[in-house]
N, CA, C and O atoms as CSV, one atom per row, in Angstrom:
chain,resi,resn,atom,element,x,y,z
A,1,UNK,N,N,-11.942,-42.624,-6.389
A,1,UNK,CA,C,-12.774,-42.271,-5.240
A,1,UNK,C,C,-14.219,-42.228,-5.705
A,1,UNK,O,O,-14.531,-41.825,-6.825
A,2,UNK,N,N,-15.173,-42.702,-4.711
A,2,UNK,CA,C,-16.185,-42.888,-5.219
A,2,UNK,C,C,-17.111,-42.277,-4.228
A,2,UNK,O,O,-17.638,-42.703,-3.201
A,3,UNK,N,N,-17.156,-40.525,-5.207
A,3,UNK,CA,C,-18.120,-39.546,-4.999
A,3,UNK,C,C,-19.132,-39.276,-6.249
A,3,UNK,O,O,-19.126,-39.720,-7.397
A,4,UNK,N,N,-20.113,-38.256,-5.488
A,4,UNK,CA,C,-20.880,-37.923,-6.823
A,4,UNK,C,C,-20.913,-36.985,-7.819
A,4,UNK,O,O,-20.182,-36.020,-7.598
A,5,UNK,N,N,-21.502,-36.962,-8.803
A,5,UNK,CA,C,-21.257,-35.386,-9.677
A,5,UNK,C,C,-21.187,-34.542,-9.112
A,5,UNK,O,O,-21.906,-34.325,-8.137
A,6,UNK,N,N,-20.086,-33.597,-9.633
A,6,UNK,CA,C,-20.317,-32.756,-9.165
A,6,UNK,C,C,-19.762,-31.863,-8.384
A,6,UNK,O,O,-19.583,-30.646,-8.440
A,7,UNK,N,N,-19.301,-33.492,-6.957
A,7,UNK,CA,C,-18.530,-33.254,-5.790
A,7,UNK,C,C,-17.308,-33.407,-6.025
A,7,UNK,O,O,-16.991,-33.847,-7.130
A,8,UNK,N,N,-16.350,-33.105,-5.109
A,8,UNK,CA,C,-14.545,-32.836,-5.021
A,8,UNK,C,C,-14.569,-34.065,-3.936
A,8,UNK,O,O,-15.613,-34.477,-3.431
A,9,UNK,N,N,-13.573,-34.469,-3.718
A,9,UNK,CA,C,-13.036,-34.980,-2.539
A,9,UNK,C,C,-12.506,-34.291,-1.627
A,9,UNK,O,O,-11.953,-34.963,-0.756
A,10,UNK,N,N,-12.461,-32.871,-1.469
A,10,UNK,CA,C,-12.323,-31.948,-0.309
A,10,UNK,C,C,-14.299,-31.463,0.374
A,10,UNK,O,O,-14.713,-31.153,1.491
A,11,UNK,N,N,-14.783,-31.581,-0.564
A,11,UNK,CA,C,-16.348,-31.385,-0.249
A,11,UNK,C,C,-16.475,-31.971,0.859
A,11,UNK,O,O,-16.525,-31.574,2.023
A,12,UNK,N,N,-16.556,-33.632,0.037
A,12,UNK,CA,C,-17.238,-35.001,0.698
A,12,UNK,C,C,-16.620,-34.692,1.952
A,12,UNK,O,O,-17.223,-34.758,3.023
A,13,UNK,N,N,-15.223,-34.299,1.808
A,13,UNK,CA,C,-14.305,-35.007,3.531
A,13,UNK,C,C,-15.011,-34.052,4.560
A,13,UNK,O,O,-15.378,-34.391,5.685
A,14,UNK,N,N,-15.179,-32.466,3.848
A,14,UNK,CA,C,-14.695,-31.181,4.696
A,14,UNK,C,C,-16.598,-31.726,5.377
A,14,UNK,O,O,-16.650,-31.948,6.586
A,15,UNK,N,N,-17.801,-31.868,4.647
A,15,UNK,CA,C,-19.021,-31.914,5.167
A,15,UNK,C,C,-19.803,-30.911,5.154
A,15,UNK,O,O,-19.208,-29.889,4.815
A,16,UNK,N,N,-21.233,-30.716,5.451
A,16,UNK,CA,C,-21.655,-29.610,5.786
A,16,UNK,C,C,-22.830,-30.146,6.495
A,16,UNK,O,O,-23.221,-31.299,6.319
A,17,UNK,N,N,-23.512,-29.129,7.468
A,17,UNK,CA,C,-24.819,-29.399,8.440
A,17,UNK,C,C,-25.619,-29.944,7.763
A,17,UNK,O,O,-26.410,-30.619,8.422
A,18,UNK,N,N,-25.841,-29.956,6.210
A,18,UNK,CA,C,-27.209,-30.963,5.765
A,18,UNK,C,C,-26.256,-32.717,5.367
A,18,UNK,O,O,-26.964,-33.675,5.058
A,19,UNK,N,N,-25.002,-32.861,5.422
A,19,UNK,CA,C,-24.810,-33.880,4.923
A,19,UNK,C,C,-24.171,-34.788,6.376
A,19,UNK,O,O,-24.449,-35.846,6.941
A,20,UNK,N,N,-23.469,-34.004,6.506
A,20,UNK,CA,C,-22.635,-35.009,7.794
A,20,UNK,C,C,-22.972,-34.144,9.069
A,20,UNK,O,O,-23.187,-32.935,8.985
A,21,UNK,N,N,-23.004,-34.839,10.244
A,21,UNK,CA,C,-23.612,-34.440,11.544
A,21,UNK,C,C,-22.373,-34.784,12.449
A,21,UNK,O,O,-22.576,-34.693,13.659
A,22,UNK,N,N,-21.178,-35.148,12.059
A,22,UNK,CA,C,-19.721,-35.591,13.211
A,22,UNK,C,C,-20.057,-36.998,13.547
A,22,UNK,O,O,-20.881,-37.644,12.900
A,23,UNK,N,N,-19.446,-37.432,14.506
A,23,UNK,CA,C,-19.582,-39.244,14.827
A,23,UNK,C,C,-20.886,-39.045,15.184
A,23,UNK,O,O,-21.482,-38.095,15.692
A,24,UNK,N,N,-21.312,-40.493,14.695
A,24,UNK,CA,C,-22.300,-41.276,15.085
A,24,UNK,C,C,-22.172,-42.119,15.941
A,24,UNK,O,O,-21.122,-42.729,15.742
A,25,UNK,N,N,-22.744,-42.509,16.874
A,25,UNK,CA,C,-22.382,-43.620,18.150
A,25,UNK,C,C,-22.955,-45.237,17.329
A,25,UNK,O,O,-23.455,-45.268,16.204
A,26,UNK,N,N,-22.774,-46.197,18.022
A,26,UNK,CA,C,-23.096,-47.149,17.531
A,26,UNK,C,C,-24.753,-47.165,18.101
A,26,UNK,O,O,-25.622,-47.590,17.339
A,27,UNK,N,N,-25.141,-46.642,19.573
A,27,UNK,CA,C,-26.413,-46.476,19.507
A,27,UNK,C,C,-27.428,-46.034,18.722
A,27,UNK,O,O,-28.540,-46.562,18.730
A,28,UNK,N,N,-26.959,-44.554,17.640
A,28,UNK,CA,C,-27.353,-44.618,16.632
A,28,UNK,C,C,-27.530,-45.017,15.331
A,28,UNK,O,O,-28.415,-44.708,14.534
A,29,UNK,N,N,-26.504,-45.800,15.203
A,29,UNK,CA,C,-26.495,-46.745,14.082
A,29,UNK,C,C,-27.219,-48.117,14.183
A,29,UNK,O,O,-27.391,-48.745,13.138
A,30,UNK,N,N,-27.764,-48.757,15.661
A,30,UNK,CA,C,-28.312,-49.485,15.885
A,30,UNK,C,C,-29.500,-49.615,15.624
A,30,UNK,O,O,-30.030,-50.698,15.378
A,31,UNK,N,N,-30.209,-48.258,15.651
A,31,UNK,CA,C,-31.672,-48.371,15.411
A,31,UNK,C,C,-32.246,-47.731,13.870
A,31,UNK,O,O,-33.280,-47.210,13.452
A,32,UNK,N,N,-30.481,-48.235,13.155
A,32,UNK,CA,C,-31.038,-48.272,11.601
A,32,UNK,C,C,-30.933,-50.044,11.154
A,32,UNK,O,O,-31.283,-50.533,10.079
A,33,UNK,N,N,-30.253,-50.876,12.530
A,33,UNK,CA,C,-30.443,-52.095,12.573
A,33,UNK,C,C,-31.434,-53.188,11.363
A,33,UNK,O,O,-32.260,-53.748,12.085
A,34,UNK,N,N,-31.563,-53.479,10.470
A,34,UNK,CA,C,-31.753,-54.204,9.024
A,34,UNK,C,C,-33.028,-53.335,8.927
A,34,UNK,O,O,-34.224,-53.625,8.950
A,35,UNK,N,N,-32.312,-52.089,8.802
A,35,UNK,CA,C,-33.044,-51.269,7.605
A,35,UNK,C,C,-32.645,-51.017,6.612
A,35,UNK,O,O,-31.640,-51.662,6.313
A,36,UNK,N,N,-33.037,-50.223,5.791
A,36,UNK,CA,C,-32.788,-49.847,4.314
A,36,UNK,C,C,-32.318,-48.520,4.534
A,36,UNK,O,O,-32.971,-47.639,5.093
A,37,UNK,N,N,-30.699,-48.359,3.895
A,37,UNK,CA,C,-29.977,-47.252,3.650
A,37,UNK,C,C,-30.035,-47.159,2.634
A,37,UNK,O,O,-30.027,-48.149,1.902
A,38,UNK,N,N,-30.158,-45.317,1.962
A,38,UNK,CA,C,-29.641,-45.393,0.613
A,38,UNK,C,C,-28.033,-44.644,0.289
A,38,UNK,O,O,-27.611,-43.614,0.813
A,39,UNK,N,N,-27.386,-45.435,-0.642
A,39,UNK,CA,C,-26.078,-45.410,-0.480
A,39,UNK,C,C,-25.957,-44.257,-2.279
A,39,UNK,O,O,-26.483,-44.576,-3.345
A,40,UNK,N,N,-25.100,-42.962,-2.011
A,40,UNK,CA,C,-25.083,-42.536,-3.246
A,40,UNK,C,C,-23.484,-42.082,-3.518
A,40,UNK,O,O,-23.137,-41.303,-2.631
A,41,UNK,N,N,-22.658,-42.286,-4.266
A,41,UNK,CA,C,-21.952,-41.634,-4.622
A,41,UNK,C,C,-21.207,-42.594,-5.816
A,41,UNK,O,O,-19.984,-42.528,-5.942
A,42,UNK,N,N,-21.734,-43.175,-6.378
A,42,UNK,CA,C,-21.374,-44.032,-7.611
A,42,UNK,C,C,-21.801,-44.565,-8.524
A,42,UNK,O,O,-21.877,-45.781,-8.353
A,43,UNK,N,N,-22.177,-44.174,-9.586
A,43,UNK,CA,C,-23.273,-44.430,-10.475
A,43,UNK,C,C,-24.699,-43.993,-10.034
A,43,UNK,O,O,-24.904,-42.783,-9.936
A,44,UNK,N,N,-25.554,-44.739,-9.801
A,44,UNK,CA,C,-26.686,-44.381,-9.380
A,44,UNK,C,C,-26.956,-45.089,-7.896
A,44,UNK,O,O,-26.551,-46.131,-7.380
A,45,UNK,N,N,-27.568,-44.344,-7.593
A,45,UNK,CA,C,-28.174,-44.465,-5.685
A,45,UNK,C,C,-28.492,-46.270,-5.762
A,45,UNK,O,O,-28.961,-46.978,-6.654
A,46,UNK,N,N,-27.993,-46.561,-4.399
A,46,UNK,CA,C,-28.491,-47.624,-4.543
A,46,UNK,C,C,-28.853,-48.367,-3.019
A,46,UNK,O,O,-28.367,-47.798,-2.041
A,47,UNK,N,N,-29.556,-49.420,-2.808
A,47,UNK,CA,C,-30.366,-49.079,-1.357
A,47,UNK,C,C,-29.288,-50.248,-1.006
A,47,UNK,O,O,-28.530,-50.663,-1.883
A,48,UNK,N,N,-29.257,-50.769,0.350
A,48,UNK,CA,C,-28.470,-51.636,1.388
A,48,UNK,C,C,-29.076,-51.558,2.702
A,48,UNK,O,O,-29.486,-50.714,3.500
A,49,UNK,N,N,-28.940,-52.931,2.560
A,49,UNK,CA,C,-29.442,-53.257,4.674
A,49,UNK,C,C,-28.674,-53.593,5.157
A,49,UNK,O,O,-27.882,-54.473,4.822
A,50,UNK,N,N,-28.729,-52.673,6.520
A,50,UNK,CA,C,-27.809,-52.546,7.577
A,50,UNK,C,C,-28.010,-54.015,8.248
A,50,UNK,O,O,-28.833,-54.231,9.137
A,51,UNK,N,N,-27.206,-54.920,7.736
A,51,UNK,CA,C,-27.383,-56.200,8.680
A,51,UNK,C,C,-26.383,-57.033,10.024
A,51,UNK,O,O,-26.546,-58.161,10.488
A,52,UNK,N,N,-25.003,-55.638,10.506
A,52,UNK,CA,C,-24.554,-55.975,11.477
A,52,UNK,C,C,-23.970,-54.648,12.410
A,52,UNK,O,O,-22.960,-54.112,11.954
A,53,UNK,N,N,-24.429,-54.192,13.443
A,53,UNK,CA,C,-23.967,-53.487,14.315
A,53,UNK,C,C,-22.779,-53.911,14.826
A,53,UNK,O,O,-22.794,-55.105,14.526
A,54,UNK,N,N,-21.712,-53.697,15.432
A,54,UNK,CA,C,-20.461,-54.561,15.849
A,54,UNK,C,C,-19.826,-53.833,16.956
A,54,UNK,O,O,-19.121,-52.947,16.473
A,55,UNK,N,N,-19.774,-53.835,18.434
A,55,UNK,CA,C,-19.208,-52.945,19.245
A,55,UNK,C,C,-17.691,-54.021,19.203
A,55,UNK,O,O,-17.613,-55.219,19.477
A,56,UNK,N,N,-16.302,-52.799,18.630
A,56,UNK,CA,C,-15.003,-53.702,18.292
A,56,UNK,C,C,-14.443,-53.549,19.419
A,56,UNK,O,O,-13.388,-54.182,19.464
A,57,UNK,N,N,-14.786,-52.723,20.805
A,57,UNK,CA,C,-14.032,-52.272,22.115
A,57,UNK,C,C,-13.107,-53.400,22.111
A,57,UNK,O,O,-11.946,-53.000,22.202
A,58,UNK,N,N,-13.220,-54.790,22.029
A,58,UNK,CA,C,-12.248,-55.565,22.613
A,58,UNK,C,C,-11.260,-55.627,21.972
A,58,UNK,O,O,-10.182,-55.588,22.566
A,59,UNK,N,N,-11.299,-55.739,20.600
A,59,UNK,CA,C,-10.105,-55.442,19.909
A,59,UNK,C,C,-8.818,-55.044,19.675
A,59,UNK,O,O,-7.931,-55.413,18.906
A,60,UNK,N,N,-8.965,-53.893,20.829
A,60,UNK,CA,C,-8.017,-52.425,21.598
A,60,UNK,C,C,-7.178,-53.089,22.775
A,60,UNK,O,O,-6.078,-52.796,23.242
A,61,UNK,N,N,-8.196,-54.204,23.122
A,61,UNK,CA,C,-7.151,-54.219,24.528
A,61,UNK,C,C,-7.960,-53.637,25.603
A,61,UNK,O,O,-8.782,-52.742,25.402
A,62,UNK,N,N,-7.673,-54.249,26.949
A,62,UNK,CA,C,-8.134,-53.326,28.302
A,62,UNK,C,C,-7.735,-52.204,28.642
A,62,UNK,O,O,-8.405,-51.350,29.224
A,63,UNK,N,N,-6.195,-52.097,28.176
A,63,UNK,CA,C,-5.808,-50.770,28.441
A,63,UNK,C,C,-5.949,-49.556,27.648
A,63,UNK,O,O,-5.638,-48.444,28.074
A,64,UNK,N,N,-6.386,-49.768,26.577
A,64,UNK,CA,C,-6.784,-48.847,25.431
A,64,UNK,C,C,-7.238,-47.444,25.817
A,64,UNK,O,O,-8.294,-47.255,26.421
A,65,UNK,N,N,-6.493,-46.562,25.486
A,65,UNK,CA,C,-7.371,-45.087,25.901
A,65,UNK,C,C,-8.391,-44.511,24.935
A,65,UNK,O,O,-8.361,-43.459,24.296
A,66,UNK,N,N,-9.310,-45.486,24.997
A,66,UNK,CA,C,-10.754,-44.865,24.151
A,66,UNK,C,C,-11.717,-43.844,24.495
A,66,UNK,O,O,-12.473,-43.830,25.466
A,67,UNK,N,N,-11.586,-42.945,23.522
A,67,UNK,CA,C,-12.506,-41.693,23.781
A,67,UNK,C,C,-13.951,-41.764,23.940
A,67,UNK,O,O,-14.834,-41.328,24.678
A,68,UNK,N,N,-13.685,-43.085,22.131
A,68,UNK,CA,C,-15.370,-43.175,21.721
A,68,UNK,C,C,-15.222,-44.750,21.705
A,68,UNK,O,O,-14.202,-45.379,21.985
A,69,UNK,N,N,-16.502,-45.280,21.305
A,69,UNK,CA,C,-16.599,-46.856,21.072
A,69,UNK,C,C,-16.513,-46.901,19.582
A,69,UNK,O,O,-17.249,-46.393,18.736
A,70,UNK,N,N,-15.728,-47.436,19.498
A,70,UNK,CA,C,-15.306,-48.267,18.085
A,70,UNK,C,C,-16.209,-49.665,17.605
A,70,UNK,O,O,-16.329,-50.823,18.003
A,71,UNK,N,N,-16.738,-48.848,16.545
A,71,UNK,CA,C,-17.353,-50.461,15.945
A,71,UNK,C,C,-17.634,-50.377,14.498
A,71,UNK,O,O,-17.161,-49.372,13.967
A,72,UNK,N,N,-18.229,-51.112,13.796
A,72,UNK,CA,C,-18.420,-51.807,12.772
A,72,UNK,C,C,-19.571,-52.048,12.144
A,72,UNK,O,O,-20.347,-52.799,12.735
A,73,UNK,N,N,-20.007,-51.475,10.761
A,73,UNK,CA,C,-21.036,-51.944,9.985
A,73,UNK,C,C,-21.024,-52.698,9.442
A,73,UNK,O,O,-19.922,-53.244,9.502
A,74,UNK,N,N,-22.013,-53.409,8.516
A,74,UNK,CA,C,-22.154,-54.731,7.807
A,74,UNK,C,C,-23.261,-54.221,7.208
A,74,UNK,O,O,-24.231,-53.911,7.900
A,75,UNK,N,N,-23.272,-54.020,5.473
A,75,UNK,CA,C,-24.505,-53.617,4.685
A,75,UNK,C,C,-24.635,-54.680,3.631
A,75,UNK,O,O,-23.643,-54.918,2.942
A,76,UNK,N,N,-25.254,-55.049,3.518
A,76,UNK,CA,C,-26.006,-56.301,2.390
A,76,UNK,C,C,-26.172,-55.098,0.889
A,76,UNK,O,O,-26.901,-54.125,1.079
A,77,UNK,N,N,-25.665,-55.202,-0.146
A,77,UNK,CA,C,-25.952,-54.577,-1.331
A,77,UNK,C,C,-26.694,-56.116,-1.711
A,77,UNK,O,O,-26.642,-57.292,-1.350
A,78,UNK,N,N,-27.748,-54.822,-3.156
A,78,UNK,CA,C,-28.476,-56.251,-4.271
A,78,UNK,C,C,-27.661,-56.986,-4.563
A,78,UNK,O,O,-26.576,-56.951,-3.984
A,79,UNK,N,N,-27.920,-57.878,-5.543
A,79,UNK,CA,C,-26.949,-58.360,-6.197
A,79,UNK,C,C,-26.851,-58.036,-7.487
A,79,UNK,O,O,-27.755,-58.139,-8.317
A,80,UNK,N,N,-25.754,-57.640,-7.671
A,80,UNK,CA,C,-25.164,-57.013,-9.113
A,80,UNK,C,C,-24.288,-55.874,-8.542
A,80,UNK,O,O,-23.346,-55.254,-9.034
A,81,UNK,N,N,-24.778,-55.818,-7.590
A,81,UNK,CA,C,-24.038,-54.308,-7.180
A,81,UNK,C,C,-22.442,-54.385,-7.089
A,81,UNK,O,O,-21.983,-55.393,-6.552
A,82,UNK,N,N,-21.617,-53.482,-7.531
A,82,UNK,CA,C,-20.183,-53.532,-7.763
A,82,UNK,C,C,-19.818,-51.981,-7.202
A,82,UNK,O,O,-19.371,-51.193,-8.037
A,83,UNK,N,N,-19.943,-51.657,-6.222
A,83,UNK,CA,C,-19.544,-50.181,-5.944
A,83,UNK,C,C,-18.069,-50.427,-5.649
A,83,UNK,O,O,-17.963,-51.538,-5.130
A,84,UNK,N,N,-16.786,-49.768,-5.790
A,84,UNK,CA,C,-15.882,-49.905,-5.571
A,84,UNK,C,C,-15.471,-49.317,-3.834
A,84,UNK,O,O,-16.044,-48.307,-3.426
A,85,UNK,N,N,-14.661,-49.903,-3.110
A,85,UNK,CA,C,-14.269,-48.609,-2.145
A,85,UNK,C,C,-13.897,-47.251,-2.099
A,85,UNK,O,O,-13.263,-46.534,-2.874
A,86,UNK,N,N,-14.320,-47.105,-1.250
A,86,UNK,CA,C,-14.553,-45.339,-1.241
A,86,UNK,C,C,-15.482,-44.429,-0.508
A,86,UNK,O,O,-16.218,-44.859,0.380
A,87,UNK,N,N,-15.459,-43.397,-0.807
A,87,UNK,CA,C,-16.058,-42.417,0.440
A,87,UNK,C,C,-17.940,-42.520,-0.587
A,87,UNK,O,O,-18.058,-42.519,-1.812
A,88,UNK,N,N,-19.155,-42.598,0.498
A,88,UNK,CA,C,-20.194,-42.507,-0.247
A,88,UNK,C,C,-21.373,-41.674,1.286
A,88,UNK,O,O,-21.308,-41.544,2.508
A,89,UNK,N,N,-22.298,-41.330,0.176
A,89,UNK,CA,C,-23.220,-40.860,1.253
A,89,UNK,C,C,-24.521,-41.674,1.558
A,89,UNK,O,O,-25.496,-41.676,0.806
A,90,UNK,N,N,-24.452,-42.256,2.549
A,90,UNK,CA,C,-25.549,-42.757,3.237
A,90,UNK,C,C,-26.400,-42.133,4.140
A,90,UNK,O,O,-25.989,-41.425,5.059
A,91,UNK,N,N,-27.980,-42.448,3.835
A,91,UNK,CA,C,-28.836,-42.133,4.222
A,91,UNK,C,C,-29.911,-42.955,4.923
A,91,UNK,O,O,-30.582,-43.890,4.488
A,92,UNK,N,N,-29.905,-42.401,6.051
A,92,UNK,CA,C,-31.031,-43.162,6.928
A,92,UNK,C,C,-31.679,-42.073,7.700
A,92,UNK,O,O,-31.027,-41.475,8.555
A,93,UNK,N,N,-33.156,-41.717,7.413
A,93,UNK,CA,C,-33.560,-40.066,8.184
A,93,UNK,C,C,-33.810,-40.728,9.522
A,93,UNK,O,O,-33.632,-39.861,10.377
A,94,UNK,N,N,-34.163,-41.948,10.119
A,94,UNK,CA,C,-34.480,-42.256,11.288
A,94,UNK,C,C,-33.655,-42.633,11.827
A,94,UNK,O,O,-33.909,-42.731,13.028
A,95,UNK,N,N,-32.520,-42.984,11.510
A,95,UNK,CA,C,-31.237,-43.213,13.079
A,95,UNK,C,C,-29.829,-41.975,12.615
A,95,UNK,O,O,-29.300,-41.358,13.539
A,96,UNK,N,N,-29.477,-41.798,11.537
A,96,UNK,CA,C,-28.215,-41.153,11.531
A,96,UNK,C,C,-28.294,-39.923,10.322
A,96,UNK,O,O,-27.415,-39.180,9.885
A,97,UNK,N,N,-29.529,-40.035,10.040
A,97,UNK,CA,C,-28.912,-38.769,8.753
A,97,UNK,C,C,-28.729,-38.922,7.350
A,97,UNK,O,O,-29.112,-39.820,6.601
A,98,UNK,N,N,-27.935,-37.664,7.077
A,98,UNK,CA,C,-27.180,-38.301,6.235
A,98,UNK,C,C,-25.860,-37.940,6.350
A,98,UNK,O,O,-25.484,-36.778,6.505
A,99,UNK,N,N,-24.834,-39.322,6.248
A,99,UNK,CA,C,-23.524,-39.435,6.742
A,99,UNK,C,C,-22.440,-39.300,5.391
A,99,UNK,O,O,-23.044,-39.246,4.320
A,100,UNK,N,N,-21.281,-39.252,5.309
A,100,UNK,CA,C,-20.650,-39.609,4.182
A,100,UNK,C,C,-19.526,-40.626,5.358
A,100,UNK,O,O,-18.886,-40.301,6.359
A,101,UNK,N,N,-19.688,-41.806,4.702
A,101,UNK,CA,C,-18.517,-43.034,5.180
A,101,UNK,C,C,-18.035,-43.589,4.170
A,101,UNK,O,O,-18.608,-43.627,3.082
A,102,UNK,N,N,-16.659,-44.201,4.474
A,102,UNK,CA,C,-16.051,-44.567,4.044
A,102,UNK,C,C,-16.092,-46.378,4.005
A,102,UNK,O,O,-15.729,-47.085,4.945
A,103,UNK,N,N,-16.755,-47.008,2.355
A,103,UNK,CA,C,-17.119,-48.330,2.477
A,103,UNK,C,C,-16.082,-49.238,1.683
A,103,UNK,O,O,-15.339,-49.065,0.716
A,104,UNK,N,N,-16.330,-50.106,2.398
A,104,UNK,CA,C,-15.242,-51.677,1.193
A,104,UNK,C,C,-16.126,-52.515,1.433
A,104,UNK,O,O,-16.798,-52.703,2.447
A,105,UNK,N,N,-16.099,-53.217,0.071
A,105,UNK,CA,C,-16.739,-54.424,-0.292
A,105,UNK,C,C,-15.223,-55.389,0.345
A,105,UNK,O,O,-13.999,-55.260,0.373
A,106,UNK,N,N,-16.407,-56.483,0.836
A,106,UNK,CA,C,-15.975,-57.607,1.988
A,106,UNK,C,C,-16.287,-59.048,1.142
A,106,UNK,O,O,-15.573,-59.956,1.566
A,107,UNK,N,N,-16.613,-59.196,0.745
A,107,UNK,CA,C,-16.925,-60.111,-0.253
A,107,UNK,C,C,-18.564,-60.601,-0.501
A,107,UNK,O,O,-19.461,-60.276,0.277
A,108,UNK,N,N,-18.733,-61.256,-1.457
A,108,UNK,CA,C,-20.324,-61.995,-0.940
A,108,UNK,C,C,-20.364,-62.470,-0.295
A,108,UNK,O,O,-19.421,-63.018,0.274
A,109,UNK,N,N,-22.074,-62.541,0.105
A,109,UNK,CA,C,-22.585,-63.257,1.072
A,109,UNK,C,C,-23.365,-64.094,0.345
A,109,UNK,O,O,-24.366,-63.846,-0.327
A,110,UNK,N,N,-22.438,-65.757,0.683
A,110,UNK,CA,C,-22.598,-66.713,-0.316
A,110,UNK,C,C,-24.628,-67.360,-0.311
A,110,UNK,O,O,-25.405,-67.422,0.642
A,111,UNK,N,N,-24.797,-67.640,-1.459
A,111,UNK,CA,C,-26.099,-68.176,-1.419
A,111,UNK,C,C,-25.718,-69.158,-2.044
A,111,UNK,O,O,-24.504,-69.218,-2.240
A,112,UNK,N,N,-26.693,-70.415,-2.650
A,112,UNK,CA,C,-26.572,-71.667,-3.554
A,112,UNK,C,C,-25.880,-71.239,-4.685
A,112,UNK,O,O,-24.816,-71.856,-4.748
A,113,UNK,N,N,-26.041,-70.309,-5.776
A,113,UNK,CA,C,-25.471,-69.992,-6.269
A,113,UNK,C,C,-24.848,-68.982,-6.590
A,113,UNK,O,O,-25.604,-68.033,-6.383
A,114,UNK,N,N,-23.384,-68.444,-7.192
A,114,UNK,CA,C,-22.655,-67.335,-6.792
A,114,UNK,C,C,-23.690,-65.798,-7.584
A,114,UNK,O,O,-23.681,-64.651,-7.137
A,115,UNK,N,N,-24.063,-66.033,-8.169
A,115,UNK,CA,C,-24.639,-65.207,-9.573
A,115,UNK,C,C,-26.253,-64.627,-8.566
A,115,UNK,O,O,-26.875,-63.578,-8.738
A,116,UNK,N,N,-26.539,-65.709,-7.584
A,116,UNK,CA,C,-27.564,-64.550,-6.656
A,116,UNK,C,C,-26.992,-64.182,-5.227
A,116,UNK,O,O,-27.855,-63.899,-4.395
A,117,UNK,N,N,-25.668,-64.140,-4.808
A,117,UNK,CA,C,-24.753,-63.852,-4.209
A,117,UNK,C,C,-25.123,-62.035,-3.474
A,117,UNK,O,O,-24.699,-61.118,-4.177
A,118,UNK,N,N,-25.807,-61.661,-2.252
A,118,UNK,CA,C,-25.742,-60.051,-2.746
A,118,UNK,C,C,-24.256,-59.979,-2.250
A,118,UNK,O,O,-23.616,-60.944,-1.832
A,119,UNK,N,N,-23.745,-58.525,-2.374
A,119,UNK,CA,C,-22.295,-58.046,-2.036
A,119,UNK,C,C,-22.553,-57.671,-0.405
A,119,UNK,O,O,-23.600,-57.236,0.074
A,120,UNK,N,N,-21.522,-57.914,0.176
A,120,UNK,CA,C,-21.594,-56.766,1.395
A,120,UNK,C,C,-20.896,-55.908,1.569
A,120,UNK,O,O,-19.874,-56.035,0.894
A,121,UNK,N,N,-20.914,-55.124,2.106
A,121,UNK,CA,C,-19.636,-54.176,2.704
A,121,UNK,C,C,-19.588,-53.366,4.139
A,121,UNK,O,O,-20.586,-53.036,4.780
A,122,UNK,N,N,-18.363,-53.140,4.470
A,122,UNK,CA,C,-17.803,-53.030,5.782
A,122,UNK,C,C,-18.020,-51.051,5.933
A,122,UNK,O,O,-18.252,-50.355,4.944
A,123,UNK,N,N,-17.909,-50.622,7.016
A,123,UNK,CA,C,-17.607,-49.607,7.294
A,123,UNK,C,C,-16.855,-49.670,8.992
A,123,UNK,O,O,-17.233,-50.473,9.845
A,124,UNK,N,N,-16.202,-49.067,9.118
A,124,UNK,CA,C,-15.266,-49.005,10.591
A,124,UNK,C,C,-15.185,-47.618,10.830
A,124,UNK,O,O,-14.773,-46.688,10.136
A,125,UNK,N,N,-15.803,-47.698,12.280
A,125,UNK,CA,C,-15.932,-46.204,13.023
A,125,UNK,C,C,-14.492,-46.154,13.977
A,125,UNK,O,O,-14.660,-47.016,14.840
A,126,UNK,N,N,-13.630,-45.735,14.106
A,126,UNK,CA,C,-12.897,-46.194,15.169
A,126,UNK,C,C,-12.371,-44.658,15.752
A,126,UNK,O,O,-11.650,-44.589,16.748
């Protein structure tokens, strides 16, 4: 699991008023739209742009009994970056805070060559 010094994995999950704020809507995650998050809970902090908002409603079906809207991040890491999946804390003070989500690397996002490749990774609100 990929938390920080320090922390438990009952911490990260349980939250507190300076770290996690409860769901985020995708409206607020929108207007961190290809900005710069900083992502910490694995080695050292490391920044990512938010480069896809994703409303997944259709996914469910018409008949779906949805509370909230379900959707989908897309973060561009540097390249080199190797964070494993796992729970991390992201930070953005102008749309969401700071959140702890749960990320997977999705593969690169191919360039000419693989070696300047950055990583991306997924997060799913559902």
């Amino acid at each position: 699991m990929a938390i920080g010094a320090g922390e438990s994995k009952e911490n990260l999950m349980a939250g507190d008023n300076d770290t996690m704020t409860g769901y985020h809507t995708i409206e607020e995650f929108s207007k961190g739209l290809n900005a710069t998050f900083t992502v910490e809970g694995y080695k050292e902090p490391v920044t990512m742009e938010l480069i896809e908002v994703t409303d997944t409603t259709e996914k469910y079906g018409p008949n779906a009994p949805l509370k909230k809207t379900p959707y989908s991040l897309i973060f561009r890491a540097p390249k080199g970056t190797e964070n494993p999946q796992g729970s991390y804390y992201v930070t953005h003070a102008e749309s969401v805070g700071k959140v702890a989500l749960f990320m997977v690397p999705i593969g690169p996002e191919w360039k000419e060559k693989p070696e300047d490749s950055p990583m991306l990774y997924q997060v799913v609100i559902n």
